[in-house]
PALUMKE-617073 format. One record per atom (N, C-alpha, C): residue in one letter; atom name; x, y, z. Coordinates in nm, 3 decimals, m for minus. Layout:
! PALUMKE-617073
@r: A&a: CA&c1: X&c2: Y&c3: Z
...
//
This chain:
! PALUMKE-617073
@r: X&a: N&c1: 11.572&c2: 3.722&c3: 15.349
@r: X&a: CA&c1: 11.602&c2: 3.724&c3: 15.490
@r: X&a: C&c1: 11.609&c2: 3.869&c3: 15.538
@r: X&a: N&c1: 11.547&c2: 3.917&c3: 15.611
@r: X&a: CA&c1: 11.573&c2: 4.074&c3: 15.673
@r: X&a: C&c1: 11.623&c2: 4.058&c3: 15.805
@r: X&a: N&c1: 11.699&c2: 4.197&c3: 15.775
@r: X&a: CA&c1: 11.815&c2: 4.228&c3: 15.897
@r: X&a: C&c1: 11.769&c2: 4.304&c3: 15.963
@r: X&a: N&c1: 11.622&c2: 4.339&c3: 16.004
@r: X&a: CA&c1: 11.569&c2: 4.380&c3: 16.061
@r: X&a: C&c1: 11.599&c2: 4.371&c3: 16.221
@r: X&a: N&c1: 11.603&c2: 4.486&c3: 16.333
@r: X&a: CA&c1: 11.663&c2: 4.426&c3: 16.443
@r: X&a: C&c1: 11.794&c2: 4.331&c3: 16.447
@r: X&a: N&c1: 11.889&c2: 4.299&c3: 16.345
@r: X&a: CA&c1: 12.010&c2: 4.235&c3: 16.376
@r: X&a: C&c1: 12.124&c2: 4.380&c3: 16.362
@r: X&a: N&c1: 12.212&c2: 4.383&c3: 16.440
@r: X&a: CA&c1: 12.311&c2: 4.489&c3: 16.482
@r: X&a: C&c1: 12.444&c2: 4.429&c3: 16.381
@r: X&a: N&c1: 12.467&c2: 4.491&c3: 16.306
@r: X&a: CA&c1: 12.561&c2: 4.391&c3: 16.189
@r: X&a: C&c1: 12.707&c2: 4.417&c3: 16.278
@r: X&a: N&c1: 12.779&c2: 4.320&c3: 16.284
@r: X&a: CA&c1: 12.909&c2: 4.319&c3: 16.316
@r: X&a: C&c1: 13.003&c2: 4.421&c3: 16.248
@r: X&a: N&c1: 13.121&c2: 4.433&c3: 16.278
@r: X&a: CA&c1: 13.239&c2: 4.498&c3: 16.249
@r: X&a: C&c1: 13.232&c2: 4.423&c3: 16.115
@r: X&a: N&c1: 13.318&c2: 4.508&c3: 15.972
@r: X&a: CA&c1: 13.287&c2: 4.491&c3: 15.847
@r: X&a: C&c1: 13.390&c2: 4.476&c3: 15.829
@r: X&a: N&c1: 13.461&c2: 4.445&c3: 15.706
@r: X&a: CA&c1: 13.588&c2: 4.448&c3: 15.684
@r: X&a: C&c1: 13.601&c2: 4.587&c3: 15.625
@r: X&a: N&c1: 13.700&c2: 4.679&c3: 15.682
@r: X&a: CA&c1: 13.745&c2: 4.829&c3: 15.616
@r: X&a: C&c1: 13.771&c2: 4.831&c3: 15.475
@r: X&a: N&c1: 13.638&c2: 4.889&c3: 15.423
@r: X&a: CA&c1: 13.692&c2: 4.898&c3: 15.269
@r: X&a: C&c1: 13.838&c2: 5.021&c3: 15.241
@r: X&a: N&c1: 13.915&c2: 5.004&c3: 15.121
@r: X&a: CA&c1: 13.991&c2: 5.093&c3: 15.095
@r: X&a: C&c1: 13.963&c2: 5.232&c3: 15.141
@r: X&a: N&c1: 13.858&c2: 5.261&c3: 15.080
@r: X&a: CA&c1: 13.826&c2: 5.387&c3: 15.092
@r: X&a: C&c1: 13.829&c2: 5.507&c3: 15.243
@r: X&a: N&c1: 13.775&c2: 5.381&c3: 15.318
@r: X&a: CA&c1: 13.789&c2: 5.420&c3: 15.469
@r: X&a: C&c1: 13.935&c2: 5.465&c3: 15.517
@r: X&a: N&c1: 13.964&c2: 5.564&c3: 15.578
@r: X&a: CA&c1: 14.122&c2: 5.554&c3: 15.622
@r: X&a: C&c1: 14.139&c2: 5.463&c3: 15.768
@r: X&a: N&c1: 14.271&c2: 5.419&c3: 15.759
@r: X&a: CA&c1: 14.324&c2: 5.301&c3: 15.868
@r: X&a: C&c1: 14.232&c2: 5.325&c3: 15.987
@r: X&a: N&c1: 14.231&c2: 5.416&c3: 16.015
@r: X&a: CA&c1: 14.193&c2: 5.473&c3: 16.205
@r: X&a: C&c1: 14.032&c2: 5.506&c3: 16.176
@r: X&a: N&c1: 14.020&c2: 5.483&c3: 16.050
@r: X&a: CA&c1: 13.813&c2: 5.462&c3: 16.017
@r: X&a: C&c1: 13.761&c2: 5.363&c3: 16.171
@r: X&a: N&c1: 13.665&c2: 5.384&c3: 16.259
@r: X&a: CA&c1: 13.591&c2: 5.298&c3: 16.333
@r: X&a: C&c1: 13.443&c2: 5.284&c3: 16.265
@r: X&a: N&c1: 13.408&c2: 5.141&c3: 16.298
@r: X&a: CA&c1: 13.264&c2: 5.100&c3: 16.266
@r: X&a: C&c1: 13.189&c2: 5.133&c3: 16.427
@r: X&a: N&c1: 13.058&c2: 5.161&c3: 16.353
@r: X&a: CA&c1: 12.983&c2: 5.165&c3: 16.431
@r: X&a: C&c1: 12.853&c2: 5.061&c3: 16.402
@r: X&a: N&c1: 12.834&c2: 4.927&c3: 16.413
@r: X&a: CA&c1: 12.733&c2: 4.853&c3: 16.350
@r: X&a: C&c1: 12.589&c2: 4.912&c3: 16.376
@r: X&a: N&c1: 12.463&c2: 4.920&c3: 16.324
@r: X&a: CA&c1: 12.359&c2: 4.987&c3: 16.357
@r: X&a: C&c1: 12.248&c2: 4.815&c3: 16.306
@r: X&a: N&c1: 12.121&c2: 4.888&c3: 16.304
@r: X&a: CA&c1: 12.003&c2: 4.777&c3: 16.295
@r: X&a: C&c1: 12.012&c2: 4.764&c3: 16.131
@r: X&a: N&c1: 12.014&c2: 4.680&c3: 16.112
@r: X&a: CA&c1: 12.037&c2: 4.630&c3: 15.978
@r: X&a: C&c1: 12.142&c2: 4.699&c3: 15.894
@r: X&a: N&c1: 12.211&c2: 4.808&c3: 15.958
@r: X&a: CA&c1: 12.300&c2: 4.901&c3: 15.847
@r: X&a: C&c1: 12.442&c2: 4.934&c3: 15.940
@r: X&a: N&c1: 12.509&c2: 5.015&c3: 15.935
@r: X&a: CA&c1: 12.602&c2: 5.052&c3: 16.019
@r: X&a: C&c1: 12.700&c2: 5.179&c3: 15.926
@r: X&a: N&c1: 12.812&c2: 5.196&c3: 15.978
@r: X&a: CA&c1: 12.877&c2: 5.313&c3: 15.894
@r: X&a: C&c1: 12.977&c2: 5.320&c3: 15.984
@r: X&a: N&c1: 13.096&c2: 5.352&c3: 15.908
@r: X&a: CA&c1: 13.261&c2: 5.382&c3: 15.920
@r: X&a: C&c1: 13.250&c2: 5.545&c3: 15.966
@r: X&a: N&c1: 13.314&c2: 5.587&c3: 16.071
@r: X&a: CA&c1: 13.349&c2: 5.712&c3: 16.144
@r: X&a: C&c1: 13.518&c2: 5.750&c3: 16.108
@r: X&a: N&c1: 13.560&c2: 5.834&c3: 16.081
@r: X&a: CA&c1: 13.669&c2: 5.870&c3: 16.070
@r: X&a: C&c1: 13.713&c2: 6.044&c3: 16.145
@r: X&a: N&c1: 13.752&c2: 6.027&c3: 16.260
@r: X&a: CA&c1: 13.804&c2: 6.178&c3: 16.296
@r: X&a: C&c1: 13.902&c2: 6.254&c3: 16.301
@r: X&a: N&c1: 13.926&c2: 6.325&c3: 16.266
@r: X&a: CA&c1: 14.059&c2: 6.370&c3: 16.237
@r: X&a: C&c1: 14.063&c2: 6.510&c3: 16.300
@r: X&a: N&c1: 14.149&c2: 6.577&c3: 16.382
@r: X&a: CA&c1: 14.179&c2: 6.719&c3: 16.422
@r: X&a: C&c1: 14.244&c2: 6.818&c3: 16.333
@r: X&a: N&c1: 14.085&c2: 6.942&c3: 16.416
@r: X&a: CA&c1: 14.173&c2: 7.051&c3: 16.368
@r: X&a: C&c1: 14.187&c2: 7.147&c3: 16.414
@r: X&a: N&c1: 14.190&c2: 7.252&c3: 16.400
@r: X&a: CA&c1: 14.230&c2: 7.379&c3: 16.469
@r: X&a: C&c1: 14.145&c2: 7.449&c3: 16.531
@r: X&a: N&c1: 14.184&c2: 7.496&c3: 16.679
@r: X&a: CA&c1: 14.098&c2: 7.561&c3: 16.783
@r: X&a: C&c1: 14.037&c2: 7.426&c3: 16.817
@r: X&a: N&c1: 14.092&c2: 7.358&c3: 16.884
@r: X&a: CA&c1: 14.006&c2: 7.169&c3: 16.944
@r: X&a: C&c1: 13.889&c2: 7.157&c3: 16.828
@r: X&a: N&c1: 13.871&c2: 7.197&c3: 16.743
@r: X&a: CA&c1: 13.746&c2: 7.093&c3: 16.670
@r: X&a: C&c1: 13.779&c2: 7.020&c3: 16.612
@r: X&a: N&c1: 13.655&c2: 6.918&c3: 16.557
@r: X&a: CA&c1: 13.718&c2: 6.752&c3: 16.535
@r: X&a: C&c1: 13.655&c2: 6.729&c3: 16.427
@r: X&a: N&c1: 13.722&c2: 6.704&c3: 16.325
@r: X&a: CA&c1: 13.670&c2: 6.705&c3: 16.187
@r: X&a: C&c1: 13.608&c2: 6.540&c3: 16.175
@r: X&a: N&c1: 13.511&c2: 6.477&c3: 16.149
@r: X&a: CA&c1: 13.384&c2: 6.396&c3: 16.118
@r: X&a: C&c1: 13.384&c2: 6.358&c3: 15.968
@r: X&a: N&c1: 13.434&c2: 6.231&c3: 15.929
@r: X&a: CA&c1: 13.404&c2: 6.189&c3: 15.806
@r: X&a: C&c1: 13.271&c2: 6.072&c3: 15.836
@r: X&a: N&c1: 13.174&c2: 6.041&c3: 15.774
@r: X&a: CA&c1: 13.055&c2: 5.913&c3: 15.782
@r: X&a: C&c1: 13.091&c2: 5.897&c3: 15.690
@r: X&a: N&c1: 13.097&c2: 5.701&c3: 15.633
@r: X&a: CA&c1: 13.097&c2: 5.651&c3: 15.537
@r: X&a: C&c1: 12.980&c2: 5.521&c3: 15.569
@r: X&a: N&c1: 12.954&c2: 5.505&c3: 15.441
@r: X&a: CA&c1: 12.881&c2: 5.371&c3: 15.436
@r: X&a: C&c1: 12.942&c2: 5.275&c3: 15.459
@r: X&a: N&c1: 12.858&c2: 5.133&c3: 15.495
@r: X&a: CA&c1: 12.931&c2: 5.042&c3: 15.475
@r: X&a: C&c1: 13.030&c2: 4.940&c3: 15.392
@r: X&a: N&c1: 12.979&c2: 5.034&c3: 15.234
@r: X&a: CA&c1: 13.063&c2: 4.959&c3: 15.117
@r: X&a: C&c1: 13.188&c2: 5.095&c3: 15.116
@r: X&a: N&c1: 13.214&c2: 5.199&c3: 15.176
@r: X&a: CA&c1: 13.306&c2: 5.318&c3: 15.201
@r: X&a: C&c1: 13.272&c2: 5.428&c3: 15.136
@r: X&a: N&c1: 13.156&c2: 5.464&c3: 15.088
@r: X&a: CA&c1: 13.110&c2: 5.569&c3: 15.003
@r: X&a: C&c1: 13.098&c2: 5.645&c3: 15.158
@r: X&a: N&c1: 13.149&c2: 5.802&c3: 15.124
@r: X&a: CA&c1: 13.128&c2: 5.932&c3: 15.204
@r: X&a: C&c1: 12.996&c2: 5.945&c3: 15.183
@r: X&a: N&c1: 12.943&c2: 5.978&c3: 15.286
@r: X&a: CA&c1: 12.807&c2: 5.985&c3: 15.359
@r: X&a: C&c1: 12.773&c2: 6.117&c3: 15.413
@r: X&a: N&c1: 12.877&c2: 6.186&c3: 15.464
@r: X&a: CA&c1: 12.879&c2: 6.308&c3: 15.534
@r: X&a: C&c1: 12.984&c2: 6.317&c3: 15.613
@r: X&a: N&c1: 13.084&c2: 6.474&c3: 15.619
@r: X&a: CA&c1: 13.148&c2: 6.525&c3: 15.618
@r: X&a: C&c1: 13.137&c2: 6.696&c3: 15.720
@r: X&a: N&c1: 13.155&c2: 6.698&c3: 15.827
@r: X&a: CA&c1: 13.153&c2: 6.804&c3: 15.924
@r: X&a: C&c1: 13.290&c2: 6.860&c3: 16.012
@r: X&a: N&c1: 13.285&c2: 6.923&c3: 16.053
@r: X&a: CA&c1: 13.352&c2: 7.000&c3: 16.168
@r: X&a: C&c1: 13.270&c2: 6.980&c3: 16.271
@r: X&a: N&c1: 13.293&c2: 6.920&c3: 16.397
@r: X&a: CA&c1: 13.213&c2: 6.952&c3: 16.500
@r: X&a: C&c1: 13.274&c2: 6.992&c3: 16.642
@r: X&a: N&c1: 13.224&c2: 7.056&c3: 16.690
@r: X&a: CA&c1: 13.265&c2: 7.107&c3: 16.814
@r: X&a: C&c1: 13.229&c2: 7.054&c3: 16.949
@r: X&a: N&c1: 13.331&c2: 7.030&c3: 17.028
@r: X&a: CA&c1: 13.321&c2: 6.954&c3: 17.192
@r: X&a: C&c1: 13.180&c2: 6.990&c3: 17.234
@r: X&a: N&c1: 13.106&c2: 6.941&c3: 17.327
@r: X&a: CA&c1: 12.940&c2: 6.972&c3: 17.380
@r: X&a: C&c1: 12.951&c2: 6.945&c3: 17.495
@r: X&a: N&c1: 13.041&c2: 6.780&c3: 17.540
@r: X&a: CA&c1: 12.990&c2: 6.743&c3: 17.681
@r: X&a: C&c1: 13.079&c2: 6.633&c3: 17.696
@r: X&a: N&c1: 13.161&c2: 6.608&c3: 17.814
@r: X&a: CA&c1: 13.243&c2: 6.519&c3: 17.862
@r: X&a: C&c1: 13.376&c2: 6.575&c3: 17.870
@r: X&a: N&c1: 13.506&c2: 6.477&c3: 17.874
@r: X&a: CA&c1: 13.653&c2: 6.499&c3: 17.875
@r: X&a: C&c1: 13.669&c2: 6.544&c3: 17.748
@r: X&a: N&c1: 13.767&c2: 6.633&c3: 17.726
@r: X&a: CA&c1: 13.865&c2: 6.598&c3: 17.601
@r: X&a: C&c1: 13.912&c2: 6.492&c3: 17.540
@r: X&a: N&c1: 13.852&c2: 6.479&c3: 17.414
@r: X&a: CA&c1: 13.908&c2: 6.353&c3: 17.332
@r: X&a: C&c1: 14.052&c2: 6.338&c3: 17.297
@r: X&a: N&c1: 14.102&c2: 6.240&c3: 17.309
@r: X&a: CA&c1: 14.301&c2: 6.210&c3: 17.241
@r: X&a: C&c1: 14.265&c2: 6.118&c3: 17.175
@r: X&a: N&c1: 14.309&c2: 6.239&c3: 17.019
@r: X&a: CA&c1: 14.304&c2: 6.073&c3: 16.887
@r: X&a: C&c1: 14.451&c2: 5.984&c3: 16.878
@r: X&a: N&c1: 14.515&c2: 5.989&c3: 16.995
@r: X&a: CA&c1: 14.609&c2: 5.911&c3: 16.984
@r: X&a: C&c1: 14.549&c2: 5.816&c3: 17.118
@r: X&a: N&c1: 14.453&c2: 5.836&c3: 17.179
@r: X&a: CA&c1: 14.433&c2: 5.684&c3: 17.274
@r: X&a: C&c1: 14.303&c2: 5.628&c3: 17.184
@r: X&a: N&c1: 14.277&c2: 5.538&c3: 17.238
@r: X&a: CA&c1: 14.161&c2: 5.373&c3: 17.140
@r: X&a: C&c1: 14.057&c2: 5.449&c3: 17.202
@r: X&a: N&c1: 13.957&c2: 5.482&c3: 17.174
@r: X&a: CA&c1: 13.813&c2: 5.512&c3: 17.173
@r: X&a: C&c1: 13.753&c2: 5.385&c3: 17.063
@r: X&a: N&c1: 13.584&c2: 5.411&c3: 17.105
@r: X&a: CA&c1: 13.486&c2: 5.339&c3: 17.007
@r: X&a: C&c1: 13.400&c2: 5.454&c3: 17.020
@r: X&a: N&c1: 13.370&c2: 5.455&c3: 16.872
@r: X&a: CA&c1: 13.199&c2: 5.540&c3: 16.888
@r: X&a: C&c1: 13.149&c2: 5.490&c3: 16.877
@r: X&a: N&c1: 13.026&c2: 5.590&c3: 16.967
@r: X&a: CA&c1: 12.870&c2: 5.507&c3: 17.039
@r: X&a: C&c1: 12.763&c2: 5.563&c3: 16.995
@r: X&a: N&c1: 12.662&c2: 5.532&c3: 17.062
@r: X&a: CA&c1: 12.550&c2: 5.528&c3: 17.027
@r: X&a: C&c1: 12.494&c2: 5.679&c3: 17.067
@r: X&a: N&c1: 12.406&c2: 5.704&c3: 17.010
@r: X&a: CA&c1: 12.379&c2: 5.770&c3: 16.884
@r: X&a: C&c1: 12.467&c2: 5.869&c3: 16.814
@r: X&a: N&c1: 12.483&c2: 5.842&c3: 16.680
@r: X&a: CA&c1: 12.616&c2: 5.924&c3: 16.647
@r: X&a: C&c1: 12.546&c2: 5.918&c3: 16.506
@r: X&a: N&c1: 12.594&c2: 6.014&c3: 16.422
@r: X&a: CA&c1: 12.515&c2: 6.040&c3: 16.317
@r: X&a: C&c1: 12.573&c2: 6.146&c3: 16.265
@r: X&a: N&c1: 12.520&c2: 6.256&c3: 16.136
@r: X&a: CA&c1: 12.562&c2: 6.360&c3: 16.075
@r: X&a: C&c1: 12.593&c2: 6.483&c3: 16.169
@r: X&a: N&c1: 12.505&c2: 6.479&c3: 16.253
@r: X&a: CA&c1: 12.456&c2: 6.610&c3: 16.326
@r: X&a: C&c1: 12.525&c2: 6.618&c3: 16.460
@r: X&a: N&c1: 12.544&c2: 6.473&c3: 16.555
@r: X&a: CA&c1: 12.641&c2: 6.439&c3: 16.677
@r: X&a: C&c1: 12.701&c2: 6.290&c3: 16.618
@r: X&a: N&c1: 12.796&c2: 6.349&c3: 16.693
@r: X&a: CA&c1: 12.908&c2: 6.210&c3: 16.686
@r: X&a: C&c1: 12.966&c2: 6.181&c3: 16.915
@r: X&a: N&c1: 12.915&c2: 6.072&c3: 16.926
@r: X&a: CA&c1: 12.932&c2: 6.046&c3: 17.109
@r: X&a: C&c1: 13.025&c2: 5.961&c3: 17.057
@r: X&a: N&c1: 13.132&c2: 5.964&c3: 17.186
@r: X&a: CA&c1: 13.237&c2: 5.856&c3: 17.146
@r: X&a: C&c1: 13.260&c2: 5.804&c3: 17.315
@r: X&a: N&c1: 13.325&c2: 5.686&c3: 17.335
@r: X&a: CA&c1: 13.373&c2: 5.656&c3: 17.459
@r: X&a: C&c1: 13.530&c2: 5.646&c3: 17.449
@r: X&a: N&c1: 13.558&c2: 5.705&c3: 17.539
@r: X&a: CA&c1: 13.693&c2: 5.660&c3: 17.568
@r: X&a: C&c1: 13.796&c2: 5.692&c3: 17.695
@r: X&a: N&c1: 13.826&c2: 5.557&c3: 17.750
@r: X&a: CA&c1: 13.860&c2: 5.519&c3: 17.879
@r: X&a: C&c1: 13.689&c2: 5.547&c3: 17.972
@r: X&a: N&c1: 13.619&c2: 5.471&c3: 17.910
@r: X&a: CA&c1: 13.496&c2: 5.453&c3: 17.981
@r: X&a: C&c1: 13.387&c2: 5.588&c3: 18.028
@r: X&a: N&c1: 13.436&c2: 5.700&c3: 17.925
@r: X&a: CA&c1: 13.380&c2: 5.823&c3: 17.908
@r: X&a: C&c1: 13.307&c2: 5.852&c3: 17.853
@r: X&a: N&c1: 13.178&c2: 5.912&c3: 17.821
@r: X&a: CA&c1: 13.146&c2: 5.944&c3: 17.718
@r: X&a: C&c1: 13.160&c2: 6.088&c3: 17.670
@r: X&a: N&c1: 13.191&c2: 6.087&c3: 17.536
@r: X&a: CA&c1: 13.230&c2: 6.238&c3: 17.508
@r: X&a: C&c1: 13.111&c2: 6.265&c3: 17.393
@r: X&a: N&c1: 13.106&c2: 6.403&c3: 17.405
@r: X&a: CA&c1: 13.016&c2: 6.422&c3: 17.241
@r: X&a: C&c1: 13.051&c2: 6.525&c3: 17.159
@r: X&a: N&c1: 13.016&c2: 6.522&c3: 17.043
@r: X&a: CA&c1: 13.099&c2: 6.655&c3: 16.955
@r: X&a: C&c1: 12.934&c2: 6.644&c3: 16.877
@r: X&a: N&c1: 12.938&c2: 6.819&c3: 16.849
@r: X&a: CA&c1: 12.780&c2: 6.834&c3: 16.776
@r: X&a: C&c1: 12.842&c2: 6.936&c3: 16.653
@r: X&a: N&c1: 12.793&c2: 6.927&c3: 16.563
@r: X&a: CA&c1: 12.800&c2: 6.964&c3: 16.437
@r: X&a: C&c1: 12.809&c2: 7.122&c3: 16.472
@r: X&a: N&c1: 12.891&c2: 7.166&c3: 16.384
@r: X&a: CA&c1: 12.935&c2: 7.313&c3: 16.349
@r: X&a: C&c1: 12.916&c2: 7.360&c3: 16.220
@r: X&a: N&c1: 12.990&c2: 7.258&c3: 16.107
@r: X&a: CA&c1: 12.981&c2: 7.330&c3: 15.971
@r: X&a: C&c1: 12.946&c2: 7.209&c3: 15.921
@r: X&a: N&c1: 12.882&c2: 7.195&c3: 15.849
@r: X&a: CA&c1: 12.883&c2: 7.071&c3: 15.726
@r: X&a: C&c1: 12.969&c2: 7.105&c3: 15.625
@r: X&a: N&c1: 13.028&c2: 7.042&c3: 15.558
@r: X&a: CA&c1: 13.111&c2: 7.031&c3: 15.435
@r: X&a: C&c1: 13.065&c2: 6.964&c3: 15.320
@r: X&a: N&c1: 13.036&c2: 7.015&c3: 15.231
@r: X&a: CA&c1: 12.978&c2: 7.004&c3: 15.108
@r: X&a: C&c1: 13.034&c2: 6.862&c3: 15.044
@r: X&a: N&c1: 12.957&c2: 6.749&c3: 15.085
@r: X&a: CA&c1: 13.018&c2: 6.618&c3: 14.965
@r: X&a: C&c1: 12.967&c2: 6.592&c3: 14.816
@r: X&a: N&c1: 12.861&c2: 6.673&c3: 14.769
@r: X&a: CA&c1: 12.821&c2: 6.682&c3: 14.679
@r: X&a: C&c1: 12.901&c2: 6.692&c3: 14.523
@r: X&a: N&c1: 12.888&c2: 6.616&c3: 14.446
@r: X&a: CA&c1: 12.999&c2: 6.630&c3: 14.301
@r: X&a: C&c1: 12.913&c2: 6.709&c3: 14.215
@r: X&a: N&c1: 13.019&c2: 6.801&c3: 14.146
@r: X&a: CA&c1: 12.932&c2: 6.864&c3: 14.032
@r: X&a: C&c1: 12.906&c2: 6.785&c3: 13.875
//
């Protein structure tokens, strides 16, 4: 059966994901967002897969919209990825674009 063109629903949060992880369902695939703040307003970017394996790991910096509050409910949107992460919240759209990547690589 291919999941071709089907937008997979919300997943159940594997462990790995932390609590405040959001899904983002995609065309046959999707991936767990996790943001967390840090210093000087940038917004640190975890991607996980859908079974919770780290995917990619950034710092990214504000680009366009309001200021984000990780204490109000946002969803991230569409297109969001390694490089930008767009989020909505209170019917906004905000975007944060990559600054540093962070090395997920194991030796």
């Amino acid at each position: 059966m291919s999941s071709f063109g089907t937008i997979l629903p919300p997943l159940v949060r594997p462990t790995s994901v932390a609590l405040q992880g959001k899904w983002l369902g995609g065309q046959g695939a999707g991936a767990w967002f996790v943001l967390s703040s840090e210093q000087g307003g940038l917004i640190r970017v975890k991607r996980y897969t859908p079974s919770g394996l780290l995917d990619s790991d950034g710092v990214f910096k504000h680009a366009a919209g309001p200021d984000l509050c990780l204490k109000t409910d946002f969803e991230i949107a569409y297109l969001s990825h390694c490089l930008e992460v767009n989020v909505m919240q209170k019917e906004e759209r905000i975007t944060f674009r990559l600054l540093e990547a962070i090395d997920i690589s194991q030796d």
